[in-house]
ZAMARGU-4260 file (C-alpha; in steps of 0.2 Angstrom, whole numbers, plus 5000, padded with zeros to 4 digits):
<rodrens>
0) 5064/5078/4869 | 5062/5062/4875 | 5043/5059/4876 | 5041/5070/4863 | 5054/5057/4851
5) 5044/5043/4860 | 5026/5049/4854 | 5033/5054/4836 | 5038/5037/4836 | 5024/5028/4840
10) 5012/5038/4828 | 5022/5031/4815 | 5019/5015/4821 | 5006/5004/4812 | 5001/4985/4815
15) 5015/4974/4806 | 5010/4962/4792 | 5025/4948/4787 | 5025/4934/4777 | 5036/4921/4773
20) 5031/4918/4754 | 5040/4920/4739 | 5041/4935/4730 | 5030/4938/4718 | 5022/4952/4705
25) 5005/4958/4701 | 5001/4968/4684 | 4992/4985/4687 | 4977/4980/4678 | 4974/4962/4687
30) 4958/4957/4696 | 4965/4942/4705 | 4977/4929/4704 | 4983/4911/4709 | 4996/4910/4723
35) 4998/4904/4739 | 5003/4913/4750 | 5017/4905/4765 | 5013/4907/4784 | 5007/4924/4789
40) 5010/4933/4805 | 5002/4949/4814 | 5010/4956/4825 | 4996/4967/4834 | 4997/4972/4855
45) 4981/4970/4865 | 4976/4985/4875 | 4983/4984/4891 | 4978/4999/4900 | 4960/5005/4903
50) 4951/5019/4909 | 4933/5022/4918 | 4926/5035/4927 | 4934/5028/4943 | 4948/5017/4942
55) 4963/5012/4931 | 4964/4998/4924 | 4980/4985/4919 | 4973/4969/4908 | 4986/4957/4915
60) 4980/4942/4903 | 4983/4954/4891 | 5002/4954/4892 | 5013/4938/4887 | 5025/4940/4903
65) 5009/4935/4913 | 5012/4918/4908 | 5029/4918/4919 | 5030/4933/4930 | 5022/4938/4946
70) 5009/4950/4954 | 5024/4959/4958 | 5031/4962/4941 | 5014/4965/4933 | 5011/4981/4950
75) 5029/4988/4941 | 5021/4991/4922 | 5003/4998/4932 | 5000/5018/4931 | 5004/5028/4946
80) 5011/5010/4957 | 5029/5010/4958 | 5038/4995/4967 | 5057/4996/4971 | 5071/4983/4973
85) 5067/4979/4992 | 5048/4974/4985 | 5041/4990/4994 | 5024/4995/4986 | 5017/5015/4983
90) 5002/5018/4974 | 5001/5037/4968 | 5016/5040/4976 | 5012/5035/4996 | 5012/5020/5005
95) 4995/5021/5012 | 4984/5010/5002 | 4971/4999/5002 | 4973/4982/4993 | 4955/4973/4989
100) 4953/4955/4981 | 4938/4956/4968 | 4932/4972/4972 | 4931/4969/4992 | 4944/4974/5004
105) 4958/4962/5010 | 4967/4961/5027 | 4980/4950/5023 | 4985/4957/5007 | 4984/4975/5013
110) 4996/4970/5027 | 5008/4956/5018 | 5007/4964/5001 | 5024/4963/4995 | 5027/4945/5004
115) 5010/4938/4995 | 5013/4947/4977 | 5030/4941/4978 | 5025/4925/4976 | 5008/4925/4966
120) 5010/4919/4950 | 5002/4931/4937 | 4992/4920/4927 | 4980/4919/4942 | 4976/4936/4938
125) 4963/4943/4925 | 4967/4962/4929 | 4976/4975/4941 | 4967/4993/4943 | 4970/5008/4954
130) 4953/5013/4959 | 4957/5034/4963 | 4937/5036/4964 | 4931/5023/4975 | 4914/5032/4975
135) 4901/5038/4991 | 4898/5018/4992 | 4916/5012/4996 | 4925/5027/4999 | 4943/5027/5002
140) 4941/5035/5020 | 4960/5036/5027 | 4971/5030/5009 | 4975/5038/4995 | 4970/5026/4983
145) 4963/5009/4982 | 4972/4994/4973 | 4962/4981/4968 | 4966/4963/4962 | 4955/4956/4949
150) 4957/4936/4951 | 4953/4927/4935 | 4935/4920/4933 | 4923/4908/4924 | 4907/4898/4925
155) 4915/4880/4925 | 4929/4872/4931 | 4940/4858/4924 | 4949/4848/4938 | 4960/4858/4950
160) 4973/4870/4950 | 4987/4874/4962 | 5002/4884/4964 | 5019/4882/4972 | 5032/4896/4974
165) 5049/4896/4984 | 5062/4912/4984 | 5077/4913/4994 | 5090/4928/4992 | 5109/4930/5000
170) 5102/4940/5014 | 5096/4923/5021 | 5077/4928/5018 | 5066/4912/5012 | 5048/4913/5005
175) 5034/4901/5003 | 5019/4900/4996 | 5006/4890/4989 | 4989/4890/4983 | 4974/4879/4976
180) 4957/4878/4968 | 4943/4866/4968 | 4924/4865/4964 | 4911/4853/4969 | 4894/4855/4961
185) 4889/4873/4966 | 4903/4875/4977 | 4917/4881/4973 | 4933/4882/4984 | 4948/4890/4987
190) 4963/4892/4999 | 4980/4899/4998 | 4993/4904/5012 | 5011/4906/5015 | 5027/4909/5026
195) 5043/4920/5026 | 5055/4922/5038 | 5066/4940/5040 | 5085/4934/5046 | 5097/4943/5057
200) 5107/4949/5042 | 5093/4955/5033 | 5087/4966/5045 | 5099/4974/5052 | 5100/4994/5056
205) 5111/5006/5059 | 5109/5024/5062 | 5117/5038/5071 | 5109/5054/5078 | 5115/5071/5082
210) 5103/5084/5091 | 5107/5101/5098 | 5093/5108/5109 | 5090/5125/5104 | 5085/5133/5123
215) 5101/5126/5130 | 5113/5125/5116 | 5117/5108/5121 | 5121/5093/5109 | 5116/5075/5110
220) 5124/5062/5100 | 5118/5044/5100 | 5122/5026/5089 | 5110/5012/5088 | 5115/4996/5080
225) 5101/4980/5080 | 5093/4968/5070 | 5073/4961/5071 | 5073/4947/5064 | 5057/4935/5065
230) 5045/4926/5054 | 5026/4931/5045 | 5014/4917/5042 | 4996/4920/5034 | 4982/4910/5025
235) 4967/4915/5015 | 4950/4902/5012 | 4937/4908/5000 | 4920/4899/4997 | 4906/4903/4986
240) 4889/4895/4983 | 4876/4897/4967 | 4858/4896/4972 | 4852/4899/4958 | 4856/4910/4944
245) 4850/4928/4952 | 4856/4923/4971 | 4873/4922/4977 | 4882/4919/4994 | 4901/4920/4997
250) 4911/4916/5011 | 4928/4920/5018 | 4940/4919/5032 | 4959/4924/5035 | 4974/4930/5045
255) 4990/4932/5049 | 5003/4931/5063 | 5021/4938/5062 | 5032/4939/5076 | 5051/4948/5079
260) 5064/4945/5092 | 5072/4964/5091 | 5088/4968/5100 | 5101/4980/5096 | 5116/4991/5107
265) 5120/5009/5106 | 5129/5023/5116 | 5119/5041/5121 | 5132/5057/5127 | 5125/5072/5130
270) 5139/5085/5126 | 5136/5106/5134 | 5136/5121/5123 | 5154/5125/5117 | 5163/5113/5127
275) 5169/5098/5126 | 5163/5092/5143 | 5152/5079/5142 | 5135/5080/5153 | 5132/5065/5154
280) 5136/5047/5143 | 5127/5030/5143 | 5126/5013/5135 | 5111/5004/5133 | 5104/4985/5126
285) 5086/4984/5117 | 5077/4967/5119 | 5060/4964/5113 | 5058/4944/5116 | 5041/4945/5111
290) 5032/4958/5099 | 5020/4946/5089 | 5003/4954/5080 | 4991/4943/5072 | 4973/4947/5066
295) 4960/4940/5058 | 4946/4942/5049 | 4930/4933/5042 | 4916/4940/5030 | 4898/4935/5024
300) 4893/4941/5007 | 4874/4937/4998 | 4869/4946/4981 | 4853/4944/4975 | 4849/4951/4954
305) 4832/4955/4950 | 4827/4950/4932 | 4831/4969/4927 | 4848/4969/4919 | 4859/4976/4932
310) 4850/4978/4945 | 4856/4969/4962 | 4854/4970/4980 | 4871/4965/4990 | 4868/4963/5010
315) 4885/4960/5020 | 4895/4958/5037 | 4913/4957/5041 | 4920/4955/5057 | 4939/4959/5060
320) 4950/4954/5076 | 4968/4961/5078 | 4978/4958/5093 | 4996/4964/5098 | 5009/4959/5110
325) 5024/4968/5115 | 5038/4968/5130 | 5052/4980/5125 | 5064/4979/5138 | 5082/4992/5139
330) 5094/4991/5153 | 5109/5003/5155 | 5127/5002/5157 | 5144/5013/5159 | 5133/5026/5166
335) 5143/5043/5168 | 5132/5059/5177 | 5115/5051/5173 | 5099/5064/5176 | 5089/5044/5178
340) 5088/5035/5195 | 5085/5018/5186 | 5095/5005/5178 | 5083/5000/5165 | 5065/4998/5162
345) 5054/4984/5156 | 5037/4991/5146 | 5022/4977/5144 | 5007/4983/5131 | 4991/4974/5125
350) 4981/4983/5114 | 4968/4974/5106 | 4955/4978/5090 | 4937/4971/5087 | 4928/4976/5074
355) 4909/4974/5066 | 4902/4980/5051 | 4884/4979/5043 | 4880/4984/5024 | 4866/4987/5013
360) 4869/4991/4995 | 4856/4993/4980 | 4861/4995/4962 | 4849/5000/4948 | 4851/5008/4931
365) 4839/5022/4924 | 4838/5016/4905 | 4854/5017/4894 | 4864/5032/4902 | 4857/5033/4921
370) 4863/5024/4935 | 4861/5027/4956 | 4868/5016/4970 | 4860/5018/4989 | 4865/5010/5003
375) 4868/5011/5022 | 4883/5005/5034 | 4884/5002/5053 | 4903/5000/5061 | 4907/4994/5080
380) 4925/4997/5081 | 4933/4994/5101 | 4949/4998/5103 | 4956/4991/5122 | 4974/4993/5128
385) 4984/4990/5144 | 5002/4998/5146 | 5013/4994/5162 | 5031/5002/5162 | 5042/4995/5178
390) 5058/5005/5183 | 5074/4993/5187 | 5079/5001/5206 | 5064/5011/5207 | 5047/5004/5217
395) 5031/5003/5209 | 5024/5000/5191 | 5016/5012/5179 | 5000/5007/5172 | 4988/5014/5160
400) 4972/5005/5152 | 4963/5014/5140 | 4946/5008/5131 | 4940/5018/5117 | 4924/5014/5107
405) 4918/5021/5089 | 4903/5020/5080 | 4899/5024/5064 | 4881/5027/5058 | 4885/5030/5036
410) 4872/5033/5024 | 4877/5036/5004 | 4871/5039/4987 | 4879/5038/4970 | 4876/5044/4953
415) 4884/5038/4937 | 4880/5042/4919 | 4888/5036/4905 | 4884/5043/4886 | 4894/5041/4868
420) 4912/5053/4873 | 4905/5059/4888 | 4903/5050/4908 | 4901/5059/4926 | 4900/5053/4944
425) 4893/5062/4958 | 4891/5055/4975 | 4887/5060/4992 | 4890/5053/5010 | 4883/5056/5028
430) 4891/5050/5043 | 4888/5051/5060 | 4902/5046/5074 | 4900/5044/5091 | 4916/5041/5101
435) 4918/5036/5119 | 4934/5036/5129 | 4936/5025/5146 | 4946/5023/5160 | 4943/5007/5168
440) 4959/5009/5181 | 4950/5027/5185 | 4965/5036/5182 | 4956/5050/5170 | 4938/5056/5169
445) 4927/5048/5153 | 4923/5057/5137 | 4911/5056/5124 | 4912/5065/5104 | 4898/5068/5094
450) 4903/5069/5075 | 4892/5074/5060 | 4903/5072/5042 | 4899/5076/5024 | 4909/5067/5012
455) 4904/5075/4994 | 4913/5069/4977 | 4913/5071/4958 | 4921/5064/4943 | 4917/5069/4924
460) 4927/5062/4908 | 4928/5067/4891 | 4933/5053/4878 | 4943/5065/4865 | 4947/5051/4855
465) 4948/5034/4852 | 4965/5034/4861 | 4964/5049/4871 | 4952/5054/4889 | 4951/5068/4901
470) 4946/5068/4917 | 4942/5080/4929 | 4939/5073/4948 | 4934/5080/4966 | 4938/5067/4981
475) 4935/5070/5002 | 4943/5057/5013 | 4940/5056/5033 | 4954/5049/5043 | 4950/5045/5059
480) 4962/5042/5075 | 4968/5024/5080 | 4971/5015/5098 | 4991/5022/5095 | 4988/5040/5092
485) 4973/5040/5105 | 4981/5029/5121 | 4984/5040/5132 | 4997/5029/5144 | 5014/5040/5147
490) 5030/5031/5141 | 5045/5038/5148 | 5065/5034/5143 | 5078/5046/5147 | 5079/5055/5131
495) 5062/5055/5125 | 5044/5056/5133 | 5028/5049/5122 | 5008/5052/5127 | 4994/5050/5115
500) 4978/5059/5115 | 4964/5054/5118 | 4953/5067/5112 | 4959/5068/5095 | 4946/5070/5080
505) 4941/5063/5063 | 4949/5077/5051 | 4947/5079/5034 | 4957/5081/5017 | 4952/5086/4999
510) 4960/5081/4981 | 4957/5088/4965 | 4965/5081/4949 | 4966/5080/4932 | 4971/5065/4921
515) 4977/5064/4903 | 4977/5046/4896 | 4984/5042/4878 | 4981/5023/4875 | 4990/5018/4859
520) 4997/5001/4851 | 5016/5005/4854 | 5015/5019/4869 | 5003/5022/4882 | 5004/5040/4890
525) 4997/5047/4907 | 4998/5065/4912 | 4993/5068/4929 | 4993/5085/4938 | 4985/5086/4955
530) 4981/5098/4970 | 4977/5090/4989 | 4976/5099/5004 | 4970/5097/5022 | 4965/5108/5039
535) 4964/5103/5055 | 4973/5085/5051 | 4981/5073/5064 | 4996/5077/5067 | 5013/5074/5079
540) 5016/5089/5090 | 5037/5088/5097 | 5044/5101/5111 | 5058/5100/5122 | 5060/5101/5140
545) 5077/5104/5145 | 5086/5092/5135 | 5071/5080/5135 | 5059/5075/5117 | 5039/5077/5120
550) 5031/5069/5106 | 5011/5068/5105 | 4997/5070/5094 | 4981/5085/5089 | 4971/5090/5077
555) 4982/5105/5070 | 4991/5102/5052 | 4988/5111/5039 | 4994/5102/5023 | 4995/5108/5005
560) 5003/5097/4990 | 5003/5101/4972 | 5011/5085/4964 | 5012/5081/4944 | 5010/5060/4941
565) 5018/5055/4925 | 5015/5035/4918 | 5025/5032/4900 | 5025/5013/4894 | 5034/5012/4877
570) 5035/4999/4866 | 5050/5003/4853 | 5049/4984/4847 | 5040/4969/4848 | 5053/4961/4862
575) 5057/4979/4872 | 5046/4989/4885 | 5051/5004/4894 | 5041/5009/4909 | 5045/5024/4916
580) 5033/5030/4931 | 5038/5044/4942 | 5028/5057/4955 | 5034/5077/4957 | 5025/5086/4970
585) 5027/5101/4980 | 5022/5099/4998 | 5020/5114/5013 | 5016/5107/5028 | 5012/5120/5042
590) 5007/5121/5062 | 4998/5138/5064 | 5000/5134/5083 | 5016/5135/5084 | 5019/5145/5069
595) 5031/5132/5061 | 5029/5129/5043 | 5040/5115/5032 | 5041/5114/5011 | 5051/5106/4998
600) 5050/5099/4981 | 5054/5079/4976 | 5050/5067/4964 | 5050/5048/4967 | 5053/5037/4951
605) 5054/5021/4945 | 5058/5015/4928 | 5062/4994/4920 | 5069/4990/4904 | 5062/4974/4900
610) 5070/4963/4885 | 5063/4948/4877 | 5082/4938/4873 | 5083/4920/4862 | 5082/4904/4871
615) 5066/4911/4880 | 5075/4921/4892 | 5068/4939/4898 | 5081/4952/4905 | 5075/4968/4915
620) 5086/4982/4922 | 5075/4996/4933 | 5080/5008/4946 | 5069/5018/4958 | 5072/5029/4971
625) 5069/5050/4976 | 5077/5067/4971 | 5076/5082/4980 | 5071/5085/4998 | 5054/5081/5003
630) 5047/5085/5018 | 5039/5072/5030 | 5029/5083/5045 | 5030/5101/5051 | 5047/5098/5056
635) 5058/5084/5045 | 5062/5083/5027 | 5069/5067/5020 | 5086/5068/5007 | 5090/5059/4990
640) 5090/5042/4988 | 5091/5029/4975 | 5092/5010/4970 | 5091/4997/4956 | 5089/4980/4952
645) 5093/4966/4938 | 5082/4950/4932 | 5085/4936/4923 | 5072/4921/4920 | 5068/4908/4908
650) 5053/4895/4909 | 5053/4875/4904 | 5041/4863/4903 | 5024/4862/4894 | 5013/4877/4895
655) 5030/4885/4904 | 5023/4877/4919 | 5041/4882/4927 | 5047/4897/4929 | 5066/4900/4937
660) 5073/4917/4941 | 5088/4927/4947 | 5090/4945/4953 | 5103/4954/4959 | 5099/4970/4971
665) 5115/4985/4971 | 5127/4975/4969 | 5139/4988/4972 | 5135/4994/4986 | 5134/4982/5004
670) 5120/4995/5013 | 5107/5012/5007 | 5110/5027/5019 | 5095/5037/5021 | 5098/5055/5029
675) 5083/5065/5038 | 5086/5080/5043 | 5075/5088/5056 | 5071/5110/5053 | 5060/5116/5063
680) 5055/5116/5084 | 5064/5116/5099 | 5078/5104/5094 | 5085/5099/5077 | 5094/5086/5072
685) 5102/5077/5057 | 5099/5057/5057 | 5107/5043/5046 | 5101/5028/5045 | 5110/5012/5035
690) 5101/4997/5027 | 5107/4982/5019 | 5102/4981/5000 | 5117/4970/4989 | 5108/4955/4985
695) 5107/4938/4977 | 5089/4933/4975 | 5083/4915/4967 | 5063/4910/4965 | 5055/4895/4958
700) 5037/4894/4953 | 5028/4878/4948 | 5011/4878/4941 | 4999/4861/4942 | 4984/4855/4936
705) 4970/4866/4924 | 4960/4880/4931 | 4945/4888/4923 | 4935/4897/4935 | 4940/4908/4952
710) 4929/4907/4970 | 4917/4920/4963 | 4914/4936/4975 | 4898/4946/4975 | 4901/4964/4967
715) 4901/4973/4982 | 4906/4971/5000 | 4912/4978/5014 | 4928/4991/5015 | 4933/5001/5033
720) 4947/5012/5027 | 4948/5025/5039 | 4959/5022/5052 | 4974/5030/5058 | 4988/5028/5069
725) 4981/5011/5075 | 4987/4994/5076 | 4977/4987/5060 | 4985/5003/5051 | 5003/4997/5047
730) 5011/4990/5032
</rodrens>
């Protein structure tokens, strides 16, 4: 009743004409007359949402909040993205994205998303879009969709431009960052970069477990209580050069480093079947004194246009470095009937990423309606890890080193045409793998894969109306295994037992979905059912031996989702918008193997009440959070939850150069429980988990000088998506 109130509403909507003269009457028969009118005002709303054949589109200079607000609050009003109170981003529901910058994909901003977005003014922004057909050219092997930040652009510049942002909430958590623009001649410059620091408060985590082991009957019950606090700093420099005015080069280099100082205490008892005897009971003390990850990252773009109009030839490298660190150290006290000989263990690993990437690309349309785009890539991926684990009271050291090397030979085509209501897509893509595993300790005999993949795709839209589309789209993704689902080095607790493997294969999923889009002057409308399922995916596979976890990885799930995306933006007045974006789907998840199989219903939502208020202030209420109980693997499923937030901001000076804002995160509540629930295998369990949420939040952002143009980026360039499990995967 809602919606259908909402649309009614807005169909009776027309464009708003006032004036401010006096009243005044006109005889039927007149042809004209003398008087003036006072001042006149139309009150019309640009179009803010676009559709093409492969990607959504949000026009950020479109909306006034722009002027004040941040990437962040511009990724709230944008179809199927949702972001909650704690920053944390989802695009079409799942955390596994890709961000790009101009149409090319970005490290840092995949990785520090929510810190960087945080923090970037919006008015540096022309546009937001979610590209869900990245095409055989860039396909989104390994993510569900792409996001892609268009920067705003031009062909001259006037002075300089810069950008300063600070935020500081009452969980102790500061933010900086800062940005600025320059062009000399042909060359034009920029660089931006920040820093945020996690504190002890903020991070703190709680969560108790109880297990009972289904062969024995026994139970185990253990408490963890710890805190990682640590600091992220990243920078981004962008370069481009004009030639001429057909030849192009761009430039850019990047990273990030972040490091955490985790430690935390809990308890373990191990409790026998319908007793109340305890097999055994121990404390324990977690220190990791030094995980730190930094990568970076450095890319070579040149574009050449030939005088036909939109044709161009795009040749590019990228070269990508990721290098982590870790010493976890645990040492055991108050131990009561142990089944463990040691007192404690300290675990070193090194795993380190290098990767190079070549591509070709050539665009050319056929006439009016036809368009193809061709083009080759080559990938060098090396993946290298060390692993030692040392047992306090035991002699000797474990160690493990693994090098595993991938190579990716890629050839694609892609057709587009494009004619009055109607426009398709069709595209196609070959790769060959090769993937080699070592042993340089000799520990394990060497292996060698051979891979041969099709990736085909289709797309076709109908524009029904003026305000109305359908589309009707076909994707294949490849994921392919990372250095942490392929290491192969044994890590041993006395609860739990973890092994990659390191035969694992590239595996396979397939979408279909159809999208209804109503774009109109009050309300914008999308309707979004969809169907995705996978065989032979990566997947974990978890025993028991004894009392004793198992945990590593095959190529054996079997995953089916049916989901229905739903996007409302309603404008009811000139000075309230309503956003409401939520994500129902039915998942089954299922290991043949083991003939477990795990299904549920959910729905993740998201909605903001933004209100324009006198003095130049804006208020927003939103909330966010999941019902129902959605399954995470073959064997979990994860419970309700929910959150909300508040906003306040108002901006001074000339051309609301300054911006100042106050939030307020549950404010009834001092920590979120999240409840998992494990169903299926040898042992299940029920986990809770606590997190801090009341907060106080505070930002500042301060804009200088007058920017005209943006560091211009060829139209295409370089995009390796595909990677699972691996240390340049997480978010």
């Amino acid at each position: 009743m809602l919606l259908l109130s909402v649309c009614y509403l807005n169909m009776m909507a027309q464009e708003r004409v006032t004036t401010q003269s006096d009243s005044l009457t006109v005889p039927r028969d007149s042809v004209a007359w003398n008087k003036e009118l006072g001042d006149v005002t139309v009150v019309a709303q640009r179009q803010l949402i676009k559709q093409k054949i492969d990607r959504i589109g949000y026009e950020v200079q479109a909306d006034q909040e722009s002027k004040t607000k941040t990437v962040l609050d511009m990724l709230r009003k944008v179809p199927m993205v949702a972001v909650d109170g704690q920053d944390n981003i989802t695009v079409k529901g799942n955390s596994n994205f890709r961000v790009y910058r101009n149409g090319h994909l970005d490290p840092n901003l995949t990785k520090n998303a929510k810190t960087v977005f945080k923090s970037m003014p919006a008015s540096m922004v022309k546009r937001i879009e979610v590209i869900t057909d990245p095409g055989a050219r860039e396909d989104a092997e390994g993510v569900d969709a792409i996001l892609n930040i268009v920067m705003m652009d031009g062909s001259k510049m006037k002075g300089m431009m810069g950008v300063v942002n600070a935020f500081y909430n009452t969980l102790r958590h500061p933010n900086l960052y800062a940005s600025i623009t320059g062009q000399a001649g042909k060359l034009l410059v920029s660089a931006d970069g920040g820093y945020g620091s996690m504190s002890r408060k903020e991070t703190e985590n709680r969560n108790d477990v109880e297990r009972i082991f289904v062969k024995t009957g026994d139970v185990l019950k253990t408490y963890y209580d710890g805190t990682s606090p640590g600091h992220v700093v990243f920078a981004d420099i962008n370069a481009s050069y004009d030639i001429d005015t057909l030849n192009l080069l761009s430039a850019s280099f990047g990273g990030y480093f972040y490091k955490l100082n985790v430690e935390g205490d809990g308890s373990a008892c191990m409790w026998a079947s319908n007793s109340q005897t305890p097999i055994y009971s121990y404390d324990h003390h977690n220190w990791m004194p030094g995980y730190s990850h930094h990568s970076w990252n450095g890319r070579l773009d040149y574009q050449h246009k030939t005088r036909r109009k939109g044709e161009q030839f795009t040749l590019s490298y990228m070269l990508a470095l990721t290098r982590q660190h870790t010493d976890d150290e645990t040492t055991y006290s108050n131990m009561q009937q142990v089944p463990f000989r040691y007192s404690g263990y300290l675990q070193t690993t090194r795993e380190r990423f290098t990767e190079h990437t070549l591509q070709a690309d050539w665009l050319r349309p056929l006439g009016h309606s036809h368009q193809i785009e061709v083009g080759m890539k080559y990938i060098d991926r090396s993946n290298n890890s060390s692993n030692t684990q040392e047992f306090y009271g035991l002699s000797g050291l474990s160690t493990t080193d693994f090098d595993h090397v991938t190579r990716v030979l890629a050839g694609y085509a892609d057709y587009i045409y494009q004619r009055e209501k109607w426009s398709a897509r069709a595209g196609l893509r070959y790769e060959y793998s090769y993937m080699k595993g070592a042993y340089p300790d000799g520990k394990n005999e060497d292996f060698s894969h051979h891979l041969s993949d099709w990736v085909p795709q289709a797309s076709v839209k109908l524009q029904l109306t003026e305000a109305q589309s359908l589309k009707l789209n076909y994707t294949t993704s490849i994921n392919r295994p990372g250095i942490s689902y392929l290491n192969p080095a044994v890590v041993v607790s006395p609860t739990f037992v973890q092994q990659g493997n390191a035969r694992l294969k590239s595996s396979h999923s397939q979408t279909l979905s159809l999208i209804y889009m109503y774009v109109g002057r009050l309300l914008t409308l999308q309707l979004a059912p969809s169907w995705q399922f996978s065989n032979g995916g990566i997947a974990s596979v978890e025993s028991a031996q004894g009392n004793v976890r198992y945990l590593t990885y095959d190529n054996i799930q079997r995953y089916h989702r049916a989901g229905f995306e739903q996007y409302v933006q309603w404008r009811p007045f000139s000075s309230t918008t309503l956003v409401v974006n939520n994500n129902v789907r039915y998942e089954h998840h299922k290991n043949p193997n083991l003939g477990y199989s795990n299904n549920g219903w959910s729905d993740n939502f998201y909605f903001d009440l933004s209100q324009q208020l006198p003095w130049k202030l804006r208020f927003s209420l939103g909330g966010y959070g999941q019902i129902g109980r959605r399954p995470t693997n073959v064997y979990s499923v994860q419970h309700s939850w929910y959150g909300w937030y508040t906003n306040l901001q108002r901006s001074f000076l000339k051309e609301d150069r300054l911006t100042v804002r106050i939030g307020a995160n549950d404010l009834f509540r001092r920590e979120r429980s999240f409840v998992t629930a494990r169903v299926n295998g040898d042992f299940l369990d029920h986990t809770t988990s606590y997190n801090p949420v009341r907060q106080l939040n505070f930002s500042l952002t301060y804009r200088f000088g007058s920017l005209k143009a943006q560091v211009k980026k060829v139209d295409h360039s370089i995009a390796n998506d595909d990677v699972v499990g691996g240390i340049v995967k997480g978010k």
